[in-house]
N, CA, C and O atoms as a GROMACS GRO file, in nm:
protein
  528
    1UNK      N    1   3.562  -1.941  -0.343
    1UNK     CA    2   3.424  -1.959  -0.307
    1UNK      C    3   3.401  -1.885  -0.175
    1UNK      O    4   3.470  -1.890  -0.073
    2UNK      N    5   3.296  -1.819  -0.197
    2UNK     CA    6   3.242  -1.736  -0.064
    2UNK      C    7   3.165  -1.799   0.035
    2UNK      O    8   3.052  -1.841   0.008
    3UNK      N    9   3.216  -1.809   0.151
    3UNK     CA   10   3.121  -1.929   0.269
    3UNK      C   11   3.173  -1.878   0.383
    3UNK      O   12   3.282  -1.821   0.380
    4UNK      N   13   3.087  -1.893   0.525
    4UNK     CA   14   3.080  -1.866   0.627
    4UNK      C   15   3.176  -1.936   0.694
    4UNK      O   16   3.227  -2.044   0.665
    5UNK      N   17   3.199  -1.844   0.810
    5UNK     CA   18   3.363  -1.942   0.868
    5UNK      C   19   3.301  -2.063   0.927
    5UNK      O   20   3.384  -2.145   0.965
    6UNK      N   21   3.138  -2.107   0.948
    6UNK     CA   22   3.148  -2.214   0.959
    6UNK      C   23   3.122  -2.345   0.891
    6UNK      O   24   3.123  -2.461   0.934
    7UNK      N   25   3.096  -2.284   0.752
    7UNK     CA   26   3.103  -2.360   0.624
    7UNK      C   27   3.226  -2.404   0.576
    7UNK      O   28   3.268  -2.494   0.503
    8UNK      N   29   3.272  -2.307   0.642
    8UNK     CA   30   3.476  -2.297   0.600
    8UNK      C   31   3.557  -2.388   0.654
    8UNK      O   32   3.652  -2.449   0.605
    9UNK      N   33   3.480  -2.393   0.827
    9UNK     CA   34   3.558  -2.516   0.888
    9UNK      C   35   3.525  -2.649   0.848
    9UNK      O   36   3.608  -2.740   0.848
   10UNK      N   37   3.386  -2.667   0.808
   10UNK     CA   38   3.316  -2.839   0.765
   10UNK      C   39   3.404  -2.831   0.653
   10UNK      O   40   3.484  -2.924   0.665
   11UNK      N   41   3.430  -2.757   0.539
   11UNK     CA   42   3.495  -2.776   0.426
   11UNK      C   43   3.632  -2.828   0.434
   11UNK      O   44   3.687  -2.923   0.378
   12UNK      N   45   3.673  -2.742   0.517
   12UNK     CA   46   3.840  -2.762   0.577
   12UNK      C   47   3.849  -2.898   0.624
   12UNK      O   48   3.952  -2.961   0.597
   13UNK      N   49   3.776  -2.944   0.677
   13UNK     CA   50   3.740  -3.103   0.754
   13UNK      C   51   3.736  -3.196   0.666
   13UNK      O   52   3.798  -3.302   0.679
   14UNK      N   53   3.660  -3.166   0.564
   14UNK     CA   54   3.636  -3.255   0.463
   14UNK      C   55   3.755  -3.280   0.386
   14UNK      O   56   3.801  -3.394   0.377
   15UNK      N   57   3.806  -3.188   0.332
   15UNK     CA   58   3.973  -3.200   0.276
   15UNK      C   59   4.046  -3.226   0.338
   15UNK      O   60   4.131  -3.273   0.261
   16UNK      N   61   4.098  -3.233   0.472
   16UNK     CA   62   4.184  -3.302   0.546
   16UNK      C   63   4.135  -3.453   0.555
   16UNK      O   64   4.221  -3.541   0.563
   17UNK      N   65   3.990  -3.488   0.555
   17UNK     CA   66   3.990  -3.612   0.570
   17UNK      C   67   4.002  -3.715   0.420
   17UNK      O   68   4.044  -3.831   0.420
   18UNK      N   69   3.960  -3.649   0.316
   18UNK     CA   70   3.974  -3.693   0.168
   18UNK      C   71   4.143  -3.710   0.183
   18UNK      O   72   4.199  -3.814   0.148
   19UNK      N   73   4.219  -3.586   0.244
   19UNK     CA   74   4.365  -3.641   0.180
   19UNK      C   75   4.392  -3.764   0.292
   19UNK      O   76   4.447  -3.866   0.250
   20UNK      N   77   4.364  -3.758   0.402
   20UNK     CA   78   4.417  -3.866   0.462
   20UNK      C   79   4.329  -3.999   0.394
   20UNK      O   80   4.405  -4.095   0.386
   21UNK      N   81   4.217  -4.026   0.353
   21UNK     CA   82   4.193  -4.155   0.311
   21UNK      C   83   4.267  -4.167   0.177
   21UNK      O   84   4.300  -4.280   0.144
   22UNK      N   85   4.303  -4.044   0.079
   22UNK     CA   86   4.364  -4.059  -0.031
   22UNK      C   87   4.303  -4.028  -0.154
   22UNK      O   88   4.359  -4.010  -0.263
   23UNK      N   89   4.184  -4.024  -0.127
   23UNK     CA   90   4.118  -3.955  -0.233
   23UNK      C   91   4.167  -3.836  -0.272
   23UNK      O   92   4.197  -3.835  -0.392
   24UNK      N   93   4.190  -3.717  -0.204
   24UNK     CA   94   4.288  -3.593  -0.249
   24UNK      C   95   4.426  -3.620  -0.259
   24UNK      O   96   4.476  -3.709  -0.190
   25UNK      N   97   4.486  -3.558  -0.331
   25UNK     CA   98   4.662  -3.562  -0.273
   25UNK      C   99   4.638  -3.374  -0.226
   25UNK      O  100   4.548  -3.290  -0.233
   26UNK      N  101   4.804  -3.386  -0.169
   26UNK     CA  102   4.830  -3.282  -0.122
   26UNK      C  103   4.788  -3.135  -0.208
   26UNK      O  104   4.704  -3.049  -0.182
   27UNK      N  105   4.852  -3.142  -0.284
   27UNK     CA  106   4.846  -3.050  -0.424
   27UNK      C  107   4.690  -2.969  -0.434
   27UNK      O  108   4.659  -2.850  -0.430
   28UNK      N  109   4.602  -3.107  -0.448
   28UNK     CA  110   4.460  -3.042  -0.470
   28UNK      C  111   4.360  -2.990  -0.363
   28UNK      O  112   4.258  -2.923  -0.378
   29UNK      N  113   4.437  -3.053  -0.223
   29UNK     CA  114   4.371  -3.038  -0.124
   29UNK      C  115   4.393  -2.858  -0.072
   29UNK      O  116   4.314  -2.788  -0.009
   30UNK      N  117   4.537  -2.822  -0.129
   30UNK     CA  118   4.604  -2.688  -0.085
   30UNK      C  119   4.528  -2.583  -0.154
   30UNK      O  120   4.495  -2.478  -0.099
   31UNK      N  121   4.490  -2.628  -0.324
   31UNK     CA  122   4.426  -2.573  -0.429
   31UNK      C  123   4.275  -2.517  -0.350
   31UNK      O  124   4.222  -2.407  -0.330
   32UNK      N  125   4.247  -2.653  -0.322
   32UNK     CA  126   4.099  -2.647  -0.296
   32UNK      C  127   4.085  -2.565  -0.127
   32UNK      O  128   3.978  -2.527  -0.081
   33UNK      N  129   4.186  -2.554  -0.073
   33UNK     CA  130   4.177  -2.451   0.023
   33UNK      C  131   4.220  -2.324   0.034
   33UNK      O  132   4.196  -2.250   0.129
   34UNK      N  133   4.287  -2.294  -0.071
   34UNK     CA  134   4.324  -2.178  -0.072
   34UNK      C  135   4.230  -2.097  -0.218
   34UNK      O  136   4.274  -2.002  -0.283
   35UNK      N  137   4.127  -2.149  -0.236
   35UNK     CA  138   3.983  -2.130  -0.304
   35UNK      C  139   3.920  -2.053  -0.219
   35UNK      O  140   3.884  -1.936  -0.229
   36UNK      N  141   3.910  -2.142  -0.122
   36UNK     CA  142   3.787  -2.066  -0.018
   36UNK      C  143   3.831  -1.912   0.104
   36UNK      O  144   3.919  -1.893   0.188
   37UNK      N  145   3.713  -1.833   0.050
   37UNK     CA  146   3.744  -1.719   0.126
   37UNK      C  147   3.618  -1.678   0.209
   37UNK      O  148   3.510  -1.684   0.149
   38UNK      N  149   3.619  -1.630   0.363
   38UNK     CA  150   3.560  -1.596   0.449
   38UNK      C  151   3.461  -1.501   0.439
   38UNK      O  152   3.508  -1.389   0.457
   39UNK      N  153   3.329  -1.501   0.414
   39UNK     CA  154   3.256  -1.416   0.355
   39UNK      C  155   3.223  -1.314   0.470
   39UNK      O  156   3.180  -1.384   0.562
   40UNK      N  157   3.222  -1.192   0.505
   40UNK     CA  158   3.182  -1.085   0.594
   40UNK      C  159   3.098  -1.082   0.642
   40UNK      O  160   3.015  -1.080   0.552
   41UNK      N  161   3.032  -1.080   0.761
   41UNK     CA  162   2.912  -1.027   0.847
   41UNK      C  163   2.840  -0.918   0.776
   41UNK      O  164   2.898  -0.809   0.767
   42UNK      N  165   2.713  -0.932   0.721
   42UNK     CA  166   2.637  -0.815   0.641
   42UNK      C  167   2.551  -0.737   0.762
   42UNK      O  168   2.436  -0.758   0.800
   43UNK      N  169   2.640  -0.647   0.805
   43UNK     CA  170   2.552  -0.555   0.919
   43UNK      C  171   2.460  -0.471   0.881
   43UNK      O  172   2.360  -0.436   0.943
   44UNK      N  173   2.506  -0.429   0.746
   44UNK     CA  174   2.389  -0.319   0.664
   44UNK      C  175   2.245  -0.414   0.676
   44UNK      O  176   2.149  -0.350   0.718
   45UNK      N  177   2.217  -0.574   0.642
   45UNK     CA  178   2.130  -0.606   0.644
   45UNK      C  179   2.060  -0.665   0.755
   45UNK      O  180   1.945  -0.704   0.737
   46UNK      N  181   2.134  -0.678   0.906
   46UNK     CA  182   2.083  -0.696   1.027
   46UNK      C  183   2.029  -0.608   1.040
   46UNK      O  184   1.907  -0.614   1.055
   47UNK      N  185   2.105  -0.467   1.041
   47UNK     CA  186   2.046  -0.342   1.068
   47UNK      C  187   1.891  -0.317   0.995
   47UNK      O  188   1.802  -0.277   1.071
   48UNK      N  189   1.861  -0.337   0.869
   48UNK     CA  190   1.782  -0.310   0.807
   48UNK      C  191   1.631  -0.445   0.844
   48UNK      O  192   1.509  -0.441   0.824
   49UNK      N  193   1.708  -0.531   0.892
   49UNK     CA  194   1.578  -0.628   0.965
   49UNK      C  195   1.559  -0.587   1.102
   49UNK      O  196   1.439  -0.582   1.125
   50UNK      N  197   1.622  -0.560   1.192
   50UNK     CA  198   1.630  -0.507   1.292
   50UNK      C  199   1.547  -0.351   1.286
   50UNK      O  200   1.531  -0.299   1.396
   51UNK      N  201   1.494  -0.275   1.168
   51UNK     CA  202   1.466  -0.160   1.212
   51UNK      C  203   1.316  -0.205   1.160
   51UNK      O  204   1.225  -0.147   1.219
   52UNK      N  205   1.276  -0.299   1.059
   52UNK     CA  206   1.183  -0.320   1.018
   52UNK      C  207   1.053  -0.405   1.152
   52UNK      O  208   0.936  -0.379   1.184
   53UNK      N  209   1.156  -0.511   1.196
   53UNK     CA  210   1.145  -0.573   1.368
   53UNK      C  211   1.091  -0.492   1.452
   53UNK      O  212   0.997  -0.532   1.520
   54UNK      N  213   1.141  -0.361   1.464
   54UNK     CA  214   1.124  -0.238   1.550
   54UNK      C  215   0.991  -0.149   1.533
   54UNK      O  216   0.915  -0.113   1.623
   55UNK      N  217   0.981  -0.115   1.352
   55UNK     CA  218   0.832  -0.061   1.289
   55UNK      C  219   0.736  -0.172   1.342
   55UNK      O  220   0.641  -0.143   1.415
   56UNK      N  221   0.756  -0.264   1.313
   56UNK     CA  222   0.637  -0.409   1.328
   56UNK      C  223   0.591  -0.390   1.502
   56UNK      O  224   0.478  -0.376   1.547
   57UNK      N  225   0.728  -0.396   1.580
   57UNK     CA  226   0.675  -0.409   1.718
   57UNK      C  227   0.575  -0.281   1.757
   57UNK      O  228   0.468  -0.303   1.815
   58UNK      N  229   0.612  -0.160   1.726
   58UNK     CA  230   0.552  -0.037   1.716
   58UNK      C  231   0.397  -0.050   1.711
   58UNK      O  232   0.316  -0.030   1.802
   59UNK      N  233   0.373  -0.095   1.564
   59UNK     CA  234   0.251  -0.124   1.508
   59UNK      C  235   0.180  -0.172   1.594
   59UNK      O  236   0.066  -0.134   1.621
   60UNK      N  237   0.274  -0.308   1.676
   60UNK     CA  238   0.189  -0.397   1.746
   60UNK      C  239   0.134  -0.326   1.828
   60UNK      O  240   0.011  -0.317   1.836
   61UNK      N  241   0.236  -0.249   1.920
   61UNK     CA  242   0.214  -0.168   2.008
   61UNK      C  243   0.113  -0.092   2.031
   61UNK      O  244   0.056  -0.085   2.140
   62UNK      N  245   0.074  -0.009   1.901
   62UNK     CA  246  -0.006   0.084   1.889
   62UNK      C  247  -0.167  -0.005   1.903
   62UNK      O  248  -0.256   0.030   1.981
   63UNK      N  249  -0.173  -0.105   1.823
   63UNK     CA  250  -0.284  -0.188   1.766
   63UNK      C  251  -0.295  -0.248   1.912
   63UNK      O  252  -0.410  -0.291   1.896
   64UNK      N  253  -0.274  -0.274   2.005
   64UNK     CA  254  -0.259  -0.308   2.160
   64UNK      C  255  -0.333  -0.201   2.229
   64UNK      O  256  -0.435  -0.222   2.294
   65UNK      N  257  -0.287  -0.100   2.215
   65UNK     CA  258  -0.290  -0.010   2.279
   65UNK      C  259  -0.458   0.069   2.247
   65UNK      O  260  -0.516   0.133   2.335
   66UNK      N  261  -0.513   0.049   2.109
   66UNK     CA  262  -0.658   0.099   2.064
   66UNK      C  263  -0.709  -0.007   2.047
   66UNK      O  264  -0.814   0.008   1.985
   67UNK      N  265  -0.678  -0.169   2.082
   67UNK     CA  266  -0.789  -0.227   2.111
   67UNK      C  267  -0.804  -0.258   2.283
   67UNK      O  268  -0.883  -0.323   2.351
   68UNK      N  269  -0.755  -0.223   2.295
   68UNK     CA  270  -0.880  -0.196   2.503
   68UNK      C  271  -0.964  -0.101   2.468
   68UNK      O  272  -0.928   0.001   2.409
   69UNK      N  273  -1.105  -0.130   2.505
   69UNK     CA  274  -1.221  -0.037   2.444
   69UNK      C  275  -1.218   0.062   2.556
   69UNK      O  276  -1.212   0.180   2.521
   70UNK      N  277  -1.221   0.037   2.678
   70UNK     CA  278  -1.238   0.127   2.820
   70UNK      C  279  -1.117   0.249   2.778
   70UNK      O  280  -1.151   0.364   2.807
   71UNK      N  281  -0.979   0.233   2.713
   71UNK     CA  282  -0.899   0.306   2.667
   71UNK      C  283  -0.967   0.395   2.599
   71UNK      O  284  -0.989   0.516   2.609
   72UNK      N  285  -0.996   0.314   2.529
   72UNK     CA  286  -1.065   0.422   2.392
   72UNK      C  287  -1.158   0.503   2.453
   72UNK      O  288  -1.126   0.622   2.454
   73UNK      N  289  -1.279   0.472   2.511
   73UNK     CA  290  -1.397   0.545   2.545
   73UNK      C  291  -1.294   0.673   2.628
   73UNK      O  292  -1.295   0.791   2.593
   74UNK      N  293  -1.184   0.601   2.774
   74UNK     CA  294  -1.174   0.768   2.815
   74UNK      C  295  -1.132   0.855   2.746
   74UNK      O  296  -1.171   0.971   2.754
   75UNK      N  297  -1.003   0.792   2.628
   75UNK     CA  298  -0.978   0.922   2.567
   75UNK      C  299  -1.079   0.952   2.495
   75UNK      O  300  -1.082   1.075   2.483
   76UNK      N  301  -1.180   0.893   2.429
   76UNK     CA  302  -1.270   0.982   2.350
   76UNK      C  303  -1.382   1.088   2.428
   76UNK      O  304  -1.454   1.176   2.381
   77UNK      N  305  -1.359   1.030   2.600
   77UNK     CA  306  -1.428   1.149   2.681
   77UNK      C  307  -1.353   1.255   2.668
   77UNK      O  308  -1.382   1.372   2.640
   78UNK      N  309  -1.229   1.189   2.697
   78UNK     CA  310  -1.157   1.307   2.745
   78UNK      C  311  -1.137   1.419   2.626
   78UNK      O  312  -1.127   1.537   2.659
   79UNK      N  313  -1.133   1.393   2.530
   79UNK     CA  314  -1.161   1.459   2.397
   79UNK      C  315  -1.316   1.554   2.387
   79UNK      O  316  -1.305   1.669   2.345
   80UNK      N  317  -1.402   1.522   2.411
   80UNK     CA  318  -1.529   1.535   2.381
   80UNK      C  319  -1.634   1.598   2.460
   80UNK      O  320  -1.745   1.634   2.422
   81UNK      N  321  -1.560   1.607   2.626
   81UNK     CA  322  -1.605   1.642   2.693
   81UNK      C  323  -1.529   1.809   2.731
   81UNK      O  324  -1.568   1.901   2.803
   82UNK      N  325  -1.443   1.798   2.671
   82UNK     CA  326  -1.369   1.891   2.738
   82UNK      C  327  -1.310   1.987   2.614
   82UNK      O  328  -1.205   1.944   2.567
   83UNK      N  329  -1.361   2.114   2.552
   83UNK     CA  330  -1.255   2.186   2.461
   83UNK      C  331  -1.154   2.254   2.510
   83UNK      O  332  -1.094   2.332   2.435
   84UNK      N  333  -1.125   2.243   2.613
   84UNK     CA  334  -0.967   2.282   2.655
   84UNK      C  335  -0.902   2.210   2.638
   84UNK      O  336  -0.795   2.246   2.589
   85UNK      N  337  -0.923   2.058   2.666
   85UNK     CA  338  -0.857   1.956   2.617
   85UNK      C  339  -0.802   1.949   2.473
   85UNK      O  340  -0.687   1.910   2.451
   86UNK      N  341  -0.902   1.993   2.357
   86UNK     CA  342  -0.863   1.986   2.284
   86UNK      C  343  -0.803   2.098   2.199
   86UNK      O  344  -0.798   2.099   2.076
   87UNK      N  345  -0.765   2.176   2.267
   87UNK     CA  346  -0.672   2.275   2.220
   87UNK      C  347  -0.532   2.263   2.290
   87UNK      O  348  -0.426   2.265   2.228
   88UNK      N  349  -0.545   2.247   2.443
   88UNK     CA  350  -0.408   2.254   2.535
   88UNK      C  351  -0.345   2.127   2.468
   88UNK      O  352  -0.242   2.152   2.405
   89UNK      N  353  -0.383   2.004   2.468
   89UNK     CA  354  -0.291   1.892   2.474
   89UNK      C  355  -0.198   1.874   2.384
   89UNK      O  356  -0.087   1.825   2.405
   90UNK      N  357  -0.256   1.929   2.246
   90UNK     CA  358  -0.187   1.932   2.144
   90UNK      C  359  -0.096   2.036   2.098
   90UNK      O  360  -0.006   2.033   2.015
   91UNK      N  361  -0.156   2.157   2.194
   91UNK     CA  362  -0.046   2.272   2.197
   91UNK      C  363   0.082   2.231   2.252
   91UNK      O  364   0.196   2.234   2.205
   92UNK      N  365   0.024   2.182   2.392
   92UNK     CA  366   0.181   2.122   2.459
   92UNK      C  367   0.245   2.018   2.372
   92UNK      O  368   0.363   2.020   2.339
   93UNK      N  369   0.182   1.950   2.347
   93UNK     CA  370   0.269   1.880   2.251
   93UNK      C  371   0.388   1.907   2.127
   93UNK      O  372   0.493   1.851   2.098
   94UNK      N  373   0.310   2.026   2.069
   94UNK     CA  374   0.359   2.060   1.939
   94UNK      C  375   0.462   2.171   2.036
   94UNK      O  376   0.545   2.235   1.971
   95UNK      N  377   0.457   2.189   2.156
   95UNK     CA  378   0.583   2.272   2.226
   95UNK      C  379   0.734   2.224   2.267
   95UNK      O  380   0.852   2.259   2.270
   96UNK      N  381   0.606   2.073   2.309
   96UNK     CA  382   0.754   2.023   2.336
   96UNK      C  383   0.810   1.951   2.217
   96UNK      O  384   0.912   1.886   2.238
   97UNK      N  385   0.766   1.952   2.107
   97UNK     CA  386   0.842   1.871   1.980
   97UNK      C  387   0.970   1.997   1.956
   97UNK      O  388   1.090   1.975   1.948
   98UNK      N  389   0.892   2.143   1.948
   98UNK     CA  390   0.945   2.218   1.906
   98UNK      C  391   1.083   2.266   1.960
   98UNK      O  392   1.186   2.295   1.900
   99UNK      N  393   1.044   2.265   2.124
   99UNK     CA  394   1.176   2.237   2.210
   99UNK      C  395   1.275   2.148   2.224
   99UNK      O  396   1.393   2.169   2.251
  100UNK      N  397   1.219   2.050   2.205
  100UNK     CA  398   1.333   1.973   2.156
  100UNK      C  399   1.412   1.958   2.039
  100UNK      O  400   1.518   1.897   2.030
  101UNK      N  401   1.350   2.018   1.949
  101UNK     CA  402   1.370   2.016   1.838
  101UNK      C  403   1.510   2.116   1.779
  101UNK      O  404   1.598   2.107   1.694
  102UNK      N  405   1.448   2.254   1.930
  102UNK     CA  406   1.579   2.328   1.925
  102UNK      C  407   1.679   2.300   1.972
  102UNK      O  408   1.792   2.332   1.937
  103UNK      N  409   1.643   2.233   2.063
  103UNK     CA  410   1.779   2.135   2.153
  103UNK      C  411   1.876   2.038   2.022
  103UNK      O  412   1.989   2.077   1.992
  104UNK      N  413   1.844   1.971   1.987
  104UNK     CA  414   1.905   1.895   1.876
  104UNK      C  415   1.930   2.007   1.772
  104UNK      O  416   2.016   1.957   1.700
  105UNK      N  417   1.902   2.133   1.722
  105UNK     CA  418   1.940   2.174   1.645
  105UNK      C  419   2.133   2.301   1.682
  105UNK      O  420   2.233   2.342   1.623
  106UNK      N  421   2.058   2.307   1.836
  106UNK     CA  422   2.191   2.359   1.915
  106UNK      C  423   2.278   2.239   1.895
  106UNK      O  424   2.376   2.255   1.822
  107UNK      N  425   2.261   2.133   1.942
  107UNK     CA  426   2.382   2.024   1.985
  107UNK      C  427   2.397   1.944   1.850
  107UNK      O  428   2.429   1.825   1.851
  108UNK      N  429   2.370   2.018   1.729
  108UNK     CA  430   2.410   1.927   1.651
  108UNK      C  431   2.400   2.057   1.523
  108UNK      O  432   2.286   2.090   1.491
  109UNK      N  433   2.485   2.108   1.474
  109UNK     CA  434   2.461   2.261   1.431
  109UNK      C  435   2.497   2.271   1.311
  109UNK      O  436   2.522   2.379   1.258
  110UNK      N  437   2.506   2.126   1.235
  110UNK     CA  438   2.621   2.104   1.140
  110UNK      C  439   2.518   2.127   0.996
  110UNK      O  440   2.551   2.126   0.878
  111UNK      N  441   2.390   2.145   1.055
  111UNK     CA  442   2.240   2.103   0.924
  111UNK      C  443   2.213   2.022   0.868
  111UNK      O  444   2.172   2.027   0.752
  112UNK      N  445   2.235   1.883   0.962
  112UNK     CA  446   2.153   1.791   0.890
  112UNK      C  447   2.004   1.798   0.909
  112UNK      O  448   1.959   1.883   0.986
  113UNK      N  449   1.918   1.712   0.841
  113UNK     CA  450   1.793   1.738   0.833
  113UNK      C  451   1.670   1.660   0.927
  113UNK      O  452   1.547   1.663   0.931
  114UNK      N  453   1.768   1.597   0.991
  114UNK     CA  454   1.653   1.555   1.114
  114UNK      C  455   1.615   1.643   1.194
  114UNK      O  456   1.498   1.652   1.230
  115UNK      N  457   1.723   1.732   1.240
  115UNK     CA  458   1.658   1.873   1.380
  115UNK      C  459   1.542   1.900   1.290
  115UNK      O  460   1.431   1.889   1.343
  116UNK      N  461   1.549   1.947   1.119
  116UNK     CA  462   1.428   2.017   1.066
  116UNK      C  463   1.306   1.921   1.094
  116UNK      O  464   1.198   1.971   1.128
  117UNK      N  465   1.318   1.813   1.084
  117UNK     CA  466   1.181   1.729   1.054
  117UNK      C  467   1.151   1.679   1.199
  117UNK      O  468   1.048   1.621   1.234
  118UNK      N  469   1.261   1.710   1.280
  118UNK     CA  470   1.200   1.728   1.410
  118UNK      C  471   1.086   1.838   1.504
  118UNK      O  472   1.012   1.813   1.599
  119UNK      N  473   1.111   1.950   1.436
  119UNK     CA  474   1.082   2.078   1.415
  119UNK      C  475   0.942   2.106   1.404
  119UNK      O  476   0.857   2.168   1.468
  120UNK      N  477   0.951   2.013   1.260
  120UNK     CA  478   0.837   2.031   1.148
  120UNK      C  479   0.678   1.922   1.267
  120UNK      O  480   0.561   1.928   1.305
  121UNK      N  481   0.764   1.866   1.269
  121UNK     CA  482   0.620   1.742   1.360
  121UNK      C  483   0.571   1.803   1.462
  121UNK      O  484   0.523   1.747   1.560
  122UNK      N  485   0.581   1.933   1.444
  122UNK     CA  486   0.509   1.989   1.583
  122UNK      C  487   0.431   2.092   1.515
  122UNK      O  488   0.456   2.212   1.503
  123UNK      N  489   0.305   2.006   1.462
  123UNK     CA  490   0.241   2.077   1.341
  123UNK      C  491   0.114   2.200   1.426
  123UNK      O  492   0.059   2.292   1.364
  124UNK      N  493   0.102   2.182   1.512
  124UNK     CA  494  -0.029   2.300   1.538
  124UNK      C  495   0.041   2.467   1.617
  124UNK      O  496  -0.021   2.548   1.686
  125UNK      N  497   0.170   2.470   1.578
  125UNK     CA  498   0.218   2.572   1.570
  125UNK      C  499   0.281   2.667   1.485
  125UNK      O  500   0.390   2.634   1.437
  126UNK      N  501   0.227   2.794   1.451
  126UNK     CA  502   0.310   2.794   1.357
  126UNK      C  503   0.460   2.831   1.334
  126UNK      O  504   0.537   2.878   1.417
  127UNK      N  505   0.495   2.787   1.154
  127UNK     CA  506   0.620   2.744   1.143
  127UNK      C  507   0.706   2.852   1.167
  127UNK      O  508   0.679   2.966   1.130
  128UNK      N  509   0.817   2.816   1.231
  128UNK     CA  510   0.943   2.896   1.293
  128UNK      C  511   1.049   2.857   1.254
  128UNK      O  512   1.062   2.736   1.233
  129UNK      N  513   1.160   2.948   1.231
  129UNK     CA  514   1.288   2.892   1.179
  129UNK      C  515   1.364   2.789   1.264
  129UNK      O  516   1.379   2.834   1.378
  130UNK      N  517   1.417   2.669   1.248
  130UNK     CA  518   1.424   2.562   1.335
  130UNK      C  519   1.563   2.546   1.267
  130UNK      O  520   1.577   2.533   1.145
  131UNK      N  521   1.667   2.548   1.359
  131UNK     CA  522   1.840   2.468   1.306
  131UNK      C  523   1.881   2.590   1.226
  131UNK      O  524   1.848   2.707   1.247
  132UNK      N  525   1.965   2.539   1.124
  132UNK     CA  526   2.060   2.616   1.038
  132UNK      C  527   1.970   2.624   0.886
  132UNK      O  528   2.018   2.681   0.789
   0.00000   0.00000   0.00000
């Protein structure tokens, strides 16, 4: 039977105390412990609540962050008032995705596909060969 080592110890408890009142004998008590096996820590599935934990806080984050209205109004000045604004900010942006993007594709040269989709998110430039 598959159980947690601390299911394992109440169990273990319980059969030592059955054989001492007598309800077990030795025989069945050994049976019935050498049944039970220590079931593993599932890290694949911490990990996978833990990253979902992480999207959620994000969300929150974001949803925080566009409901202050005074937020909103400057950037929508700052947007609206200004067309340099809205060409520079997003240029720099999509520069520095791109730079970094080469950075991870130097220090990691092997072609996996994150440098690319690192690359790729730096959409108002156009596309350049990025990694291997």
């Amino acid at each position: 039977m598959n159980v947690t080592r601390k299911q394992q110890r109440i169990i273990q408890r319980a059969i030592e105390q059955w054989q001492q009142e007598g309800i077990l004998n030795s025989s069945d008590g050994q049976r019935l412990s050498a049944s039970l096996s220590v079931r593993a820590f599932d890290w694949q599935r911490l990990s996978r609540y833990a990253f979902w934990t992480a999207i959620a806080c994000v969300l929150i984050a974001l949803g925080s962050l566009f409901a202050d209205a005074e937020l909103i109004a400057a950037i929508i000045n700052l947007f609206s008032d200004s067309a340099i604004a809205r060409i520079i900010l997003p240029t720099l942006l999509a520069i520095a995705f791109y730079i970094g993007g080469s950075a991870v594709s130097v220090a990691n040269p092997s072609g996996t596909t994150a440098p690319r989709r690192f690359c790729s998110s730096a959409s108002s430039v156009p596309p350049l060969p990025c990694g291997s």
